[in-house]
C-alpha positions in Angstrom: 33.3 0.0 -13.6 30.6 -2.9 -14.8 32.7 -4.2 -17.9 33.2 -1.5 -19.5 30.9 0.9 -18.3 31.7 3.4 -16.0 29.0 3.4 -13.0 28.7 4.9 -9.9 28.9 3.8 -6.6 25.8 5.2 -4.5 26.6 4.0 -1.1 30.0 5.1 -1.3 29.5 8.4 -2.9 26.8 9.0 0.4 29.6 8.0 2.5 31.8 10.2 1.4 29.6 13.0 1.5 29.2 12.1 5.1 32.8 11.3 6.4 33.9 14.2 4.5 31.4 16.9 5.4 31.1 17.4 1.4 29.3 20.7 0.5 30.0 20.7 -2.4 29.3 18.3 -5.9 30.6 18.9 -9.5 28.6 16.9 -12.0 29.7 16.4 -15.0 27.4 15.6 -17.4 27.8 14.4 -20.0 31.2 13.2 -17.9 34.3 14.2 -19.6 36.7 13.3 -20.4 34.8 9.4 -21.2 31.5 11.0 -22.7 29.6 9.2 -20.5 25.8 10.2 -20.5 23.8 9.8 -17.0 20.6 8.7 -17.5 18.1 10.2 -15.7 18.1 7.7 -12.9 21.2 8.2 -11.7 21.4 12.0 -12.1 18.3 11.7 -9.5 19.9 8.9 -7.0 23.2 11.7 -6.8 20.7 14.7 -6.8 18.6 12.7 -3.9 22.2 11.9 -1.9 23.2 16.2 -2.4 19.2 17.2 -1.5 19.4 15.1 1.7 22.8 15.7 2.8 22.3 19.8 1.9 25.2 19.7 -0.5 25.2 22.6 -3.2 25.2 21.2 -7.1 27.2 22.6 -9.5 26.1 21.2 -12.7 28.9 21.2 -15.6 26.3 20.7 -18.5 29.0 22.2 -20.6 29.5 19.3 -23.2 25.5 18.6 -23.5 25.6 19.0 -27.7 28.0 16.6 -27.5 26.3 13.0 -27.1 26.7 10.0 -28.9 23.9 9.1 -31.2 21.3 7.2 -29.5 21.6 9.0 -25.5 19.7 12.2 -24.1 21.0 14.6 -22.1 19.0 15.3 -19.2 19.3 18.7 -17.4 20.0 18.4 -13.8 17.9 21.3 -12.7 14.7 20.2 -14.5 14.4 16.7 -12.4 12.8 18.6 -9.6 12.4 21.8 -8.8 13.5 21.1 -5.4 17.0 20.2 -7.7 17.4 23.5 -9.3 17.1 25.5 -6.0 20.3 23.1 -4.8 22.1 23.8 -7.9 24.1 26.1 -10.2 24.3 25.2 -13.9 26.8 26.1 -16.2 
């Protein structure tokens, strides 16, 4: 958390991944239950971590009507192409 923001925690997310010999992610996007919208930024910096640790993306996109006024939604599969072969989207 920055204030009240939720945020995320690169370095410790990769070291996790790495400790834990994660194959597996489930983003939630937007993130539910706090309706938090990922900008495209950070969907990339977590897509980046996955792509070079060779952990599969399953991309919960389920909520993506649902944004507050003023945010875009931002598919995790169209970043890079290299992002939808690492992924599942649903």
């Amino acid at each position: 958390m920055e204030g009240n923001r939720y945020t995320i925690n690169y370095e410790d997310f990769e070291h996790q991944i790495i400790s834990k010999h994660v194959k597996l992610f489930i983003l939630c996007s937007p993130h539910n239950p706090v309706g938090r919208v990922w900008t495209e930024e950070e969907i990339t910096r977590l897509g980046d971590i996955c792509l070079r640790h060779g952990v599969t993306v399953v991309a919960d996109e389920i909520h993506a009507d649902f944004i507050y006024p003023g945010y875009k939604h931002t598919v995790f599969a169209s970043i890079k192409p290299e992002f939808a072969q690492l992924s599942v989207t649903g």
